[in-house]
N, CA and C of each residue as an Amber inpcrd file, in Angstrom:
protein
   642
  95.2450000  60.8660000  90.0920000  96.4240000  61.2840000  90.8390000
  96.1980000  62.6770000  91.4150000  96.8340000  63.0890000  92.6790000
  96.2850000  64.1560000  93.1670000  98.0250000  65.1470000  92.8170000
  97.3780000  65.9690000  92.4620000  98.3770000  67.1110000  92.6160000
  98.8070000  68.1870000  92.9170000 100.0730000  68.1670000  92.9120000
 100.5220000  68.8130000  94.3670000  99.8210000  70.7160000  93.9030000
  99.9530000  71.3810000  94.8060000  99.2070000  72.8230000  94.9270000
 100.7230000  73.4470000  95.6060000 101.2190000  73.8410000  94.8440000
 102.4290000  74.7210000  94.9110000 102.0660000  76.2160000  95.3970000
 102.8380000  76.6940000  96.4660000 102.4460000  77.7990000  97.4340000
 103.6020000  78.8400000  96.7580000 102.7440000  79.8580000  96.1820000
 104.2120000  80.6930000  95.5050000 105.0080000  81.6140000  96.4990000
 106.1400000  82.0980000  96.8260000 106.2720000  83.3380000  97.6010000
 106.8760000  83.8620000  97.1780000 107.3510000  85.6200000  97.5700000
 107.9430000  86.8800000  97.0980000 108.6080000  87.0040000  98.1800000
 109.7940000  87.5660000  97.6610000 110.9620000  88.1150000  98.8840000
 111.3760000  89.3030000  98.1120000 111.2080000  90.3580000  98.6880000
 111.2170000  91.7810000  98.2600000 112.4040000  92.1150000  98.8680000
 113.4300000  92.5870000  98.5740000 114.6900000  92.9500000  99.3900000
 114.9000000  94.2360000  98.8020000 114.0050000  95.2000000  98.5720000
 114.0870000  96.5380000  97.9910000 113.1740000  97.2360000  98.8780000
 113.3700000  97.1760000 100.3120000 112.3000000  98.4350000 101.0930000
 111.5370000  99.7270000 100.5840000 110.4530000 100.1520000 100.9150000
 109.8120000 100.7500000 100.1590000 110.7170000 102.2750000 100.8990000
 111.6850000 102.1030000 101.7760000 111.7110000 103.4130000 102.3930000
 112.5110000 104.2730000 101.3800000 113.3720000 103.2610000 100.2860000
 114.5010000 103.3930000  99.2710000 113.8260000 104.1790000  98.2990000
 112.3050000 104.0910000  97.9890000 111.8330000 105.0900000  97.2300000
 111.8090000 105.9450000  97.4510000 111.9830000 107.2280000  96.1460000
 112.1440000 108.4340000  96.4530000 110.6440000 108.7570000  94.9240000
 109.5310000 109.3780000  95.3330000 109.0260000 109.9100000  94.3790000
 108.6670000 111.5530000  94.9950000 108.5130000 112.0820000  93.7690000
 108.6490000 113.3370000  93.9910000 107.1080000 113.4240000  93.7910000
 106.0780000 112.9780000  93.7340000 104.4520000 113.0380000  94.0830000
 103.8290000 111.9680000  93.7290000 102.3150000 111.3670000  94.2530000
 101.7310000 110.4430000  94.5010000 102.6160000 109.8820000  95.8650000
 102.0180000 108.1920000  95.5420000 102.5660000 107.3450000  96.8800000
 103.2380000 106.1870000  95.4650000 103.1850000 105.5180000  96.9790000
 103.6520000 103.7240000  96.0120000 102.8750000 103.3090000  96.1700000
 101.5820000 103.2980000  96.8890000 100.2430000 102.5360000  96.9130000
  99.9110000 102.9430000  95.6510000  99.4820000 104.3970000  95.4710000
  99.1800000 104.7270000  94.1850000  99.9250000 103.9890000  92.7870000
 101.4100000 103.9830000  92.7490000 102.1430000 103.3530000  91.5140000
 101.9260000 102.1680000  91.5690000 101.0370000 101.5210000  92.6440000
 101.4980000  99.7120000  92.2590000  99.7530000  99.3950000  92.0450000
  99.3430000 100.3750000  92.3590000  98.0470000  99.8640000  92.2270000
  97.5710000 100.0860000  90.5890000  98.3920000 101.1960000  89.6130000
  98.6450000 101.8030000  88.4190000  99.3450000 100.8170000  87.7780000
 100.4580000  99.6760000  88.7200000 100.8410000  98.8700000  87.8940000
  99.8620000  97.1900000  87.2410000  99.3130000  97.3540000  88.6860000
  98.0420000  96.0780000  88.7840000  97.1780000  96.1650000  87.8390000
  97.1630000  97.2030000  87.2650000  95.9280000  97.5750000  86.1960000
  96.0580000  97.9550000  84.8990000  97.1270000  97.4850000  85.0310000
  97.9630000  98.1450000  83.3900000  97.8500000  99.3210000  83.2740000
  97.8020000 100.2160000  83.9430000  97.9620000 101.4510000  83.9800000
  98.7950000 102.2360000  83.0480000  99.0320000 102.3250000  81.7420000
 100.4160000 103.4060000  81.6480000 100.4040000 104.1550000  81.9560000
  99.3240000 105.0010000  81.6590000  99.4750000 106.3980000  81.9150000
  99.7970000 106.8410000  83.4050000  99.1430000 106.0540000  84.3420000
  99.6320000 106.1130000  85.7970000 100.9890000 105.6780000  86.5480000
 101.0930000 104.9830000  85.6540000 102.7490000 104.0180000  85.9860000
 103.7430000 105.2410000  85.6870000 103.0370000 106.0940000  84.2130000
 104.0250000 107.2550000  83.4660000 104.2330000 107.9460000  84.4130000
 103.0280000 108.4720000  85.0620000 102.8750000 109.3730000  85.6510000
 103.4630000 109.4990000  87.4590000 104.2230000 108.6980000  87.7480000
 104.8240000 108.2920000  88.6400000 106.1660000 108.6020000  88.7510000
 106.3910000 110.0070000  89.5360000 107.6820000 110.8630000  89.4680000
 108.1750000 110.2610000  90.2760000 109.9300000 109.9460000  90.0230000
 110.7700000 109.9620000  90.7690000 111.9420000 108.9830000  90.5640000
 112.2250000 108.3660000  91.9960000 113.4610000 107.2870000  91.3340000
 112.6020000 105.9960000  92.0270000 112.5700000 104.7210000  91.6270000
 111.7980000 104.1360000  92.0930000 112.0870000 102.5000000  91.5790000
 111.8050000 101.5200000  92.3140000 111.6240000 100.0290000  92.1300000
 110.6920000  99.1530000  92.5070000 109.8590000  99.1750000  92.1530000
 108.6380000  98.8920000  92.5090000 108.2170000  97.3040000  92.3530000
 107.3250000  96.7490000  93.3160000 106.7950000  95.5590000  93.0340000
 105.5550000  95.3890000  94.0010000 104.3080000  94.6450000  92.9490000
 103.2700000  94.6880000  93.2450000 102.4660000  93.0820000  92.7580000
 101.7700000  92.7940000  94.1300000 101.4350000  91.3780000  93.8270000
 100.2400000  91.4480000  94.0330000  99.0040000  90.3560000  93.2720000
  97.8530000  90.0420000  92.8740000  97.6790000  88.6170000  92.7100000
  97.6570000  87.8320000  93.8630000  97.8940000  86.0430000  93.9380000
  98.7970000  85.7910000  93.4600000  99.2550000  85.1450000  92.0420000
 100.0110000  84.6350000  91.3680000 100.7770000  85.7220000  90.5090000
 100.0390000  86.4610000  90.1100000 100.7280000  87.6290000  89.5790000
 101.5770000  88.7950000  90.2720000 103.0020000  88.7230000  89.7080000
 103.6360000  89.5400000  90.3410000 104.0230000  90.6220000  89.1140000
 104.1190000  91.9410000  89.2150000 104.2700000  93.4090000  88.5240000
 105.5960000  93.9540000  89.0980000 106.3580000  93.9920000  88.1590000
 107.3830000  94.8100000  88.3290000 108.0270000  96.1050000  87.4980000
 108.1750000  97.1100000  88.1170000 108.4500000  98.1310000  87.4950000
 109.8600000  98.8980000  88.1950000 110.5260000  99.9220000  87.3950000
 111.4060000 100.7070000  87.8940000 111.6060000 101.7040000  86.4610000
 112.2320000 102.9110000  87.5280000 112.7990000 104.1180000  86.8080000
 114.2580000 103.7590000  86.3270000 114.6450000 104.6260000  85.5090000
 115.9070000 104.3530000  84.1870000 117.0070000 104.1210000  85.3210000
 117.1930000 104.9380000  86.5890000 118.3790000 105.2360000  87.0200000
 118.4890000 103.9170000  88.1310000 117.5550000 102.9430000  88.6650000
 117.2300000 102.0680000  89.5150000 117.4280000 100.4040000  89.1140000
 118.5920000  99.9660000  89.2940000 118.6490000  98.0570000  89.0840000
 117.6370000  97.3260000  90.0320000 116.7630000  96.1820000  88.9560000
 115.9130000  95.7180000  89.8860000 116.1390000  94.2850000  89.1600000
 116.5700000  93.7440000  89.8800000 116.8610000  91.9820000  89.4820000
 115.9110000  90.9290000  90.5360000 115.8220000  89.8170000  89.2960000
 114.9410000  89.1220000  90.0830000 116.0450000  87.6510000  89.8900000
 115.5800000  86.4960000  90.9150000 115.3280000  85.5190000  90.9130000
 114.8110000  84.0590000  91.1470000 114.1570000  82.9270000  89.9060000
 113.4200000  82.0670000  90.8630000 114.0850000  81.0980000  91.4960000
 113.7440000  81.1940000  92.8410000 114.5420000  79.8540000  93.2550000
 113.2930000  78.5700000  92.9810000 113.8500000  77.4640000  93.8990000
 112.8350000  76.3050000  93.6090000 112.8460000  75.4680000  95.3290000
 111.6270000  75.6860000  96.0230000 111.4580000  75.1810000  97.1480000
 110.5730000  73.9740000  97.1400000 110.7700000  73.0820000  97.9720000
 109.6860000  72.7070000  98.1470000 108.4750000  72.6080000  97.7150000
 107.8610000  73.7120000  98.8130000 106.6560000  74.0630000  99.2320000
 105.7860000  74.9710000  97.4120000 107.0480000  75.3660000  96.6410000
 107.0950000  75.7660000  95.6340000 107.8230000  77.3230000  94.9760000
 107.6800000  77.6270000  94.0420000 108.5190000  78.6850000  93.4480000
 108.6540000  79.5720000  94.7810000 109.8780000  80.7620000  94.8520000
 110.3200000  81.3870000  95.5630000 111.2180000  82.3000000  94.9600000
 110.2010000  83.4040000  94.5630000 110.3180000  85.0760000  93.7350000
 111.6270000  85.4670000  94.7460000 112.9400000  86.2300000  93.9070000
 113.6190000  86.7700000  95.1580000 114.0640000  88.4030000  94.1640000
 114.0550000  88.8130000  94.7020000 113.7490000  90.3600000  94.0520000
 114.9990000  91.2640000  94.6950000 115.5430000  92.0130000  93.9020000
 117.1670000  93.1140000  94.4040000 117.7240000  94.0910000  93.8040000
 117.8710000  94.6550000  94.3180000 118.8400000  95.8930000  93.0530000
 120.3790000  95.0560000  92.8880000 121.1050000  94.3440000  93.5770000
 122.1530000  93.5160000  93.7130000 122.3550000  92.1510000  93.8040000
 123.0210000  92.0570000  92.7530000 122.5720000  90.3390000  92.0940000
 123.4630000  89.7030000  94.0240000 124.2550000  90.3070000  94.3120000
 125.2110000  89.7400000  96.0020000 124.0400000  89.5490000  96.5500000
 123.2660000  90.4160000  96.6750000 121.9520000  90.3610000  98.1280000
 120.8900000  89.2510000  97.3400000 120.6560000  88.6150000  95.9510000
 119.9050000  87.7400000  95.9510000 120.5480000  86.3560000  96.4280000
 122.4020000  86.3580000  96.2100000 122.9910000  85.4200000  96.4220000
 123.3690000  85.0470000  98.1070000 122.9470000  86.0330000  98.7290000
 122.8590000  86.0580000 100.0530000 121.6450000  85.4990000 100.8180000
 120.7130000  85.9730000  99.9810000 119.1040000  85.0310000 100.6040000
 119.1850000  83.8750000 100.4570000 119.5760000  83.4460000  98.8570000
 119.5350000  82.0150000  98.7600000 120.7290000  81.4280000  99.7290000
 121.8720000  82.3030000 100.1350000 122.8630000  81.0490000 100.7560000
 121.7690000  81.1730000 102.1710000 121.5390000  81.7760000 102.8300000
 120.8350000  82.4030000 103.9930000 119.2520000  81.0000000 104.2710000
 119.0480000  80.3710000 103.0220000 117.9960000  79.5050000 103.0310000
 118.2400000  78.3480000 102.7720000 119.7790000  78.0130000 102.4090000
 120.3010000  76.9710000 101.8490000 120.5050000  76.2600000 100.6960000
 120.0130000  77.6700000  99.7130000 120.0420000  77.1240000  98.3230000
 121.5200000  77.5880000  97.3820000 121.8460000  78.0120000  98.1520000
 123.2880000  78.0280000  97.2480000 123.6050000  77.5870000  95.8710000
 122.8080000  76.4490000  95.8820000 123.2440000  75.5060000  94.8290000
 122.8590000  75.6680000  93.1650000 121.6690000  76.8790000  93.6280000
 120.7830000  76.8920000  92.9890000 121.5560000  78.3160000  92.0190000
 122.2090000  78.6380000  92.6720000 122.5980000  80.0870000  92.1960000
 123.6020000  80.2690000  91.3160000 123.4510000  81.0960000  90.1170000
 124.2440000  81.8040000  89.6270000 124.2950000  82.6840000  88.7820000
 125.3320000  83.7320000  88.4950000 124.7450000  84.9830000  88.1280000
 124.2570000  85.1220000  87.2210000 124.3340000  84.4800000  85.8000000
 123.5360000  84.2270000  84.6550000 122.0800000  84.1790000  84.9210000
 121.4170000  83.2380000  85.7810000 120.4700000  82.9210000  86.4090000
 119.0580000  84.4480000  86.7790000 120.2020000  85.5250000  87.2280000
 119.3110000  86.3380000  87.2380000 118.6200000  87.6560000  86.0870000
 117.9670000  87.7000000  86.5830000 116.9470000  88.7970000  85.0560000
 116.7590000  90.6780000  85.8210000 117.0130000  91.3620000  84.5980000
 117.0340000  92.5790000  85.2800000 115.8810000  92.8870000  84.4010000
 114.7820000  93.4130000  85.4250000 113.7780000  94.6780000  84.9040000
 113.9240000  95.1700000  83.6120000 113.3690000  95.1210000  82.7960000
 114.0380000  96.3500000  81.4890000 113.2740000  97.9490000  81.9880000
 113.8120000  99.0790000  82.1720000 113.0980000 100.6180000  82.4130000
 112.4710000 100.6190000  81.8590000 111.1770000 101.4540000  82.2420000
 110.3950000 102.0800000  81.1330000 109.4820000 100.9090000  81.0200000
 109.3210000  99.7430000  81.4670000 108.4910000  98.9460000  81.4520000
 107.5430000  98.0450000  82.6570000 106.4640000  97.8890000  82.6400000
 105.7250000  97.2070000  83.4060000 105.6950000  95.2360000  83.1240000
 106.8120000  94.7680000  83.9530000 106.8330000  93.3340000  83.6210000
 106.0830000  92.6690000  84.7000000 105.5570000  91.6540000  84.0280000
 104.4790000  90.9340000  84.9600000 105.2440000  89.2840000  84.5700000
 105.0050000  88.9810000  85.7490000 105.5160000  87.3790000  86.0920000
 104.2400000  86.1490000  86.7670000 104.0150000  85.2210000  86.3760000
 103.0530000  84.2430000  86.7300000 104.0160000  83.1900000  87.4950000
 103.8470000  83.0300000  88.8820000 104.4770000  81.9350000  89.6180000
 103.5660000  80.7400000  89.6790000 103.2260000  79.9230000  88.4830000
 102.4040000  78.7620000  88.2090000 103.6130000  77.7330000  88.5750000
 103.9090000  76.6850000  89.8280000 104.3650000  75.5550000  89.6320000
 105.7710000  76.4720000  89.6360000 106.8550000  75.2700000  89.0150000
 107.8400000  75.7710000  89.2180000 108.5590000  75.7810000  87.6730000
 108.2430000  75.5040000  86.9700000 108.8720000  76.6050000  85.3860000
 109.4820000  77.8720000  85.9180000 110.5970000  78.1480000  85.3180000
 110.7420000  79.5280000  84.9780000 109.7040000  80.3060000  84.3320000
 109.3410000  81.7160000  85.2940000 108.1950000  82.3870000  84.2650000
 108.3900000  82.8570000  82.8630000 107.6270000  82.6580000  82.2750000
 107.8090000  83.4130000  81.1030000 107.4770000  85.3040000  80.8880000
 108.2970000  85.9980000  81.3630000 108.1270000  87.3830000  81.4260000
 106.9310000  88.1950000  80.1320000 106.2300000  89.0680000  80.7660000
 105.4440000  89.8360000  79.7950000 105.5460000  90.7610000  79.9970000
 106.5320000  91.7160000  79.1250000 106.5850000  93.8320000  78.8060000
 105.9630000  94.4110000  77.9450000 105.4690000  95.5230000  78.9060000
 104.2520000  95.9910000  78.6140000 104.9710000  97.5470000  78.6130000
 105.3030000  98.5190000  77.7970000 106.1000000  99.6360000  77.7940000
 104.9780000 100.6050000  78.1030000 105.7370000 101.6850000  79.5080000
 104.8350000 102.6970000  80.1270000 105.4420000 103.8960000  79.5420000
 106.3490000 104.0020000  79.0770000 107.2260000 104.9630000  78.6310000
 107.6440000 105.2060000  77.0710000 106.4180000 105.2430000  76.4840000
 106.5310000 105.3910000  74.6530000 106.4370000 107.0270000  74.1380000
 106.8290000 107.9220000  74.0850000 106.7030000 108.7780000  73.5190000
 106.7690000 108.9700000  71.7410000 105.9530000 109.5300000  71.1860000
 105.6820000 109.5570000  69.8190000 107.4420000 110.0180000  69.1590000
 107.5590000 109.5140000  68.1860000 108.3690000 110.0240000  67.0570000
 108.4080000 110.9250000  66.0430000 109.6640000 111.3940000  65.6680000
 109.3790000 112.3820000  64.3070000 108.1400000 113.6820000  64.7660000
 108.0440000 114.1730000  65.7600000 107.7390000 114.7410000  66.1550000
 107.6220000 116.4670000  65.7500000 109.4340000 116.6070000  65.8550000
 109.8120000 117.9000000  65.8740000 110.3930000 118.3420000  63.9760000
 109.8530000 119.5370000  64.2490000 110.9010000 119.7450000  62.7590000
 112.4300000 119.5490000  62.5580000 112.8470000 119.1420000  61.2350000
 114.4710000 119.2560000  61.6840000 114.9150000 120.6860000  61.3210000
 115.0690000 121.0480000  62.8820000 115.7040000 122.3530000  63.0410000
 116.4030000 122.5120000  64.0190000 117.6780000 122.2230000  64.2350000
 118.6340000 121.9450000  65.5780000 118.2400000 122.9200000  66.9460000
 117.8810000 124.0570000  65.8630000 117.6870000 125.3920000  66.9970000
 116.3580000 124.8560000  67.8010000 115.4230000 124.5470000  66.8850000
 114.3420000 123.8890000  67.2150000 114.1070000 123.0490000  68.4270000
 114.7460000 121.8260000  67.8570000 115.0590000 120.6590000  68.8230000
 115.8200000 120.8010000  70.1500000 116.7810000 121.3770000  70.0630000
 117.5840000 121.9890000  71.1650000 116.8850000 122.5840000  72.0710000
 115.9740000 123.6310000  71.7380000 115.1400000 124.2670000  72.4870000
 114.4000000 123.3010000  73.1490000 113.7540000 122.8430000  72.4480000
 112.7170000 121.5710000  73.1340000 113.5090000 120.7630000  74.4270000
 114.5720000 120.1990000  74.3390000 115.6090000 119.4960000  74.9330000
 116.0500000 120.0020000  75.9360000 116.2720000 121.3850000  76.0860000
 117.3020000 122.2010000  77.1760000 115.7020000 122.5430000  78.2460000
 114.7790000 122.6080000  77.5300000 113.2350000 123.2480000  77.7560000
 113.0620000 122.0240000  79.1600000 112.8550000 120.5280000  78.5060000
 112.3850000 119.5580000  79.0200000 113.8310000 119.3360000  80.7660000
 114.5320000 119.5270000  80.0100000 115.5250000 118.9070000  81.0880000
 115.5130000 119.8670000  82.4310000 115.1490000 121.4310000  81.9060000
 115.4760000 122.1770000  82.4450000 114.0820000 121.6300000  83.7470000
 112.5520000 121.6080000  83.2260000 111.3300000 121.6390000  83.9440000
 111.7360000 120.1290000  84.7460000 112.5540000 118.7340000  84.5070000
 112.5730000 117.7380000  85.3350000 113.8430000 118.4470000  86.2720000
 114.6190000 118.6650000  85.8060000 115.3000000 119.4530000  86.8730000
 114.4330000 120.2070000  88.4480000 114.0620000 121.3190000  87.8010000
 113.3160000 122.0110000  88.8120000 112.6190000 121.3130000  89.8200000
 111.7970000 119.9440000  88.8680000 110.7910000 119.3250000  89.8290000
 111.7260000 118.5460000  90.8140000 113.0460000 117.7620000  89.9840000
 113.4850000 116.9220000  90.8130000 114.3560000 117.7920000  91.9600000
 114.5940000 119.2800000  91.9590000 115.4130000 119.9700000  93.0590000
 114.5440000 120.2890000  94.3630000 113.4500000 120.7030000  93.8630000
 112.0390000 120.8930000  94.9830000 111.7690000 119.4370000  95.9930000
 112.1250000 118.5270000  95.4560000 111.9340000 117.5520000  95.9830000
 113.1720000 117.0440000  97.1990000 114.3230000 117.9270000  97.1260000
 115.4720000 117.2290000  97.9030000 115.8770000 118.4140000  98.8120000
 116.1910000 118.2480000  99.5660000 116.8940000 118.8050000 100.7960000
 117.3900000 120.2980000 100.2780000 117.4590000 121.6040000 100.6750000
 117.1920000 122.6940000  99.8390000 118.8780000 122.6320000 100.8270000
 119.5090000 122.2460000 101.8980000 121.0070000 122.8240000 102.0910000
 121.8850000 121.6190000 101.3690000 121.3720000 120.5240000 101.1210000
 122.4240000 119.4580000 100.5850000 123.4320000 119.6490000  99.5560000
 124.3670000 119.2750000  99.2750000 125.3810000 119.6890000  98.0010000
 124.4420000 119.1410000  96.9820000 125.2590000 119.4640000  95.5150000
 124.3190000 118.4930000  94.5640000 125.9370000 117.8840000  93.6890000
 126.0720000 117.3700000  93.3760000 126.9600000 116.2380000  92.8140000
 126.1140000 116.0520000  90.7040000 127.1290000 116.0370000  90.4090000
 126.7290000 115.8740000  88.7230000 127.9890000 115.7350000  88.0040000
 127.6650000 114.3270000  87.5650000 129.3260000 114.0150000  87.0590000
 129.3050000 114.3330000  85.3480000 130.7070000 114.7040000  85.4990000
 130.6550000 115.8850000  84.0320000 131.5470000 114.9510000  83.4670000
 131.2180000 114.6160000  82.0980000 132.1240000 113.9620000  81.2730000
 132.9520000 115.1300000  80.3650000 132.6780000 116.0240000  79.6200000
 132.5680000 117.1480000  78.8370000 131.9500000 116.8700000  77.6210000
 130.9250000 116.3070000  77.9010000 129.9350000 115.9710000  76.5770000
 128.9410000 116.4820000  76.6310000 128.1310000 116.7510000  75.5560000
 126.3960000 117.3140000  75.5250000 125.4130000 117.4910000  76.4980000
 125.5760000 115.7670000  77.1630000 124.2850000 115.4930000  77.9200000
 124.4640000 116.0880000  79.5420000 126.3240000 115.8410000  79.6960000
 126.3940000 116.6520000  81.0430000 126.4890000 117.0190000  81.1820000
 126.6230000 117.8630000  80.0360000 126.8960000 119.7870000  80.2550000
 125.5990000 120.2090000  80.1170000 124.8400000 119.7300000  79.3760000
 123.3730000 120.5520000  79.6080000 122.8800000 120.3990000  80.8330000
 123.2810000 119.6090000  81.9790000 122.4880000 118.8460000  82.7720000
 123.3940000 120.0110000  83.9290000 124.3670000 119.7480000  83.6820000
 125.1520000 121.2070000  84.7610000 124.8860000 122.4220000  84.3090000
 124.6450000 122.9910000  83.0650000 124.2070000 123.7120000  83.4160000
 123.2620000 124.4630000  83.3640000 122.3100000 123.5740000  82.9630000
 120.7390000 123.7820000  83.6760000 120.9550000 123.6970000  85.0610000
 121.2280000 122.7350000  85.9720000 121.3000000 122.9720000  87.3020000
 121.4270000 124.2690000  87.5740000 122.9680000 124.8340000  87.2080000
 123.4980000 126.0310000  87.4350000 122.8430000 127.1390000  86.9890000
 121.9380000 127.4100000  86.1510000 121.2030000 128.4200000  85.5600000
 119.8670000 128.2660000  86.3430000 119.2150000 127.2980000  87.2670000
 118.2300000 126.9590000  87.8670000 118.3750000 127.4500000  89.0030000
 119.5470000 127.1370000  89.9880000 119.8240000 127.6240000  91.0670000
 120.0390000 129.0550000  91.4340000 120.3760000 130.0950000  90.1590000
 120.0480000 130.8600000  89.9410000 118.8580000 131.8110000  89.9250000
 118.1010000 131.0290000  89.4070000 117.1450000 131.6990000  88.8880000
 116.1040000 131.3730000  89.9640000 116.3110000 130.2680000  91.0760000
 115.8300000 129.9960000  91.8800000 116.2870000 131.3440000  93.4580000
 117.1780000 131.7560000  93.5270000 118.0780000 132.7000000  94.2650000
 118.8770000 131.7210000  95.3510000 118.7370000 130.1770000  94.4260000
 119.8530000 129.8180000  95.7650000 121.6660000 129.5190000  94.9270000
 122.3460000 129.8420000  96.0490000 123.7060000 129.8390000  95.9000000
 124.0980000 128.7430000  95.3410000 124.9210000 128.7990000  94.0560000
 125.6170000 127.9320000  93.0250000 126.5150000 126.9480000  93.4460000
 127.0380000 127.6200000  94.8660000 128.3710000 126.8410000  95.4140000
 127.8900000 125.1420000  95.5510000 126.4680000 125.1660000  95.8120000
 125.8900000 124.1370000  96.6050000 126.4630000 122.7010000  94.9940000
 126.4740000 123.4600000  93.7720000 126.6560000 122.7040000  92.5590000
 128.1650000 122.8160000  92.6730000 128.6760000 120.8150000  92.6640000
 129.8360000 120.2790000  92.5950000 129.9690000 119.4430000  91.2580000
 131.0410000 119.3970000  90.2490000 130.9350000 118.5300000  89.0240000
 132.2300000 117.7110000  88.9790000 131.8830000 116.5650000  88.9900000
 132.9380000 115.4000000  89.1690000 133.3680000 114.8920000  87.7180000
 134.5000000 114.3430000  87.8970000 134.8970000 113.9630000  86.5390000
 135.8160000 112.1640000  86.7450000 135.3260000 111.4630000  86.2970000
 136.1840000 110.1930000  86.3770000 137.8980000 110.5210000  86.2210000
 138.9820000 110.1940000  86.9570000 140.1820000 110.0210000  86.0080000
 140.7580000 108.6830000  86.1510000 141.1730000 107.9390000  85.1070000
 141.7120000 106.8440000  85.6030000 143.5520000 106.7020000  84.6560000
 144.4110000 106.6960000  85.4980000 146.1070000 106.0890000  85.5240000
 146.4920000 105.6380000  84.4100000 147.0910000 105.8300000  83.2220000
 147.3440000 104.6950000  82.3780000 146.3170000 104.8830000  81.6270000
């Protein structure tokens, strides 16, 4: 019996223009992802959603702050990868191709951060996903000494800060939504102690706060 040779395809609906890295390229990160790269995948500043193909093998990666959902449809001709930050825009390709039928939101799979997932479009099974974590930092590290740790913490946030301000528009506002908790107050005001220390004007730092009625 002869059998059939299923033609896989990718539909990327995440333009590469949406990346923002603050050094290297995306040639560089996907070619870091093709190779199991961690340390290169690690080493890949910025905000980012990445996808990188090798015949059958498809690599997917993204940063903490970035939704990257996939789903398979089932054609014909054979499997049909559909890739999104918005589960609407995968449900839009498929109505857009006539598969409607095929869809629903359960159906789709989000990226986990911090990881390099690789997908095999063999036939038409659902793939069976493989994570491969680019983002492990050691444990138990620090002494327990709050003063200690703190330091370390305000230290780290303060140096991704800097890198990530160099990287953006030096007149733009900056936006940082303040809950009045730990993480967003260190995060304002490191900004605010950065911009400083940088000699540019504070005004440019705005801090938002959710309120909701009831």
């Amino acid at each position: 019996m002869k059998q059939t040779a299923y033609v896989p395809t990718v539909v990327n609906l995440i333009p590469d223009e949406t990346q923002r890295l603050w050094a290297g390229s995306t040639d560089d990160a996907r070619r870091a992802m093709l190779e199991y790269d961690m340390n290169g995948v690690l080493g890949v500043d910025g905000s980012f959603a990445l996808l990188a193909q090798e015949g059958e093998r498809i690599v997917l990666a993204r940063s903490l702050d970035r939704p990257m959902r996939y789903f398979l449809a089932k054609a014909a001709a054979g499997p049909v990868l559909i890739v999104a930050e918005r589960i609407d825009e995968i449900a839009a390709e498929l109505a857009r191709h006539g598969w409607s039928a095929q869809f629903h939101p359960s159906y789709t799979r989000m990226v986990p951060a911090h990881h390099v997932t690789t997908l095999r479009l063999v036939g038409c099974p659902d793939p069976n996903p493989v994570h491969r974590r680019f983002f492990d930092p050691p444990r138990a590290t620090l002494p327990q000494d709050l003063d200690v740790i703190g330091r370390y913490y305000i230290e780290a946030v303060y140096e991704e800060l800097r890198r990530w301000l160099a990287a953006h528009d030096a007149a733009a506002p900056i936006g940082v939504p303040f809950s009045g908790g730990i993480d967003s107050g260190a995060i304002l005001l490191c900004l605010y102690k950065l911009l400083l220390n940088e000699g540019i004007s504070p005004a440019r730092l705005k801090a938002f706060t959710l309120s909701i009625d009831g």
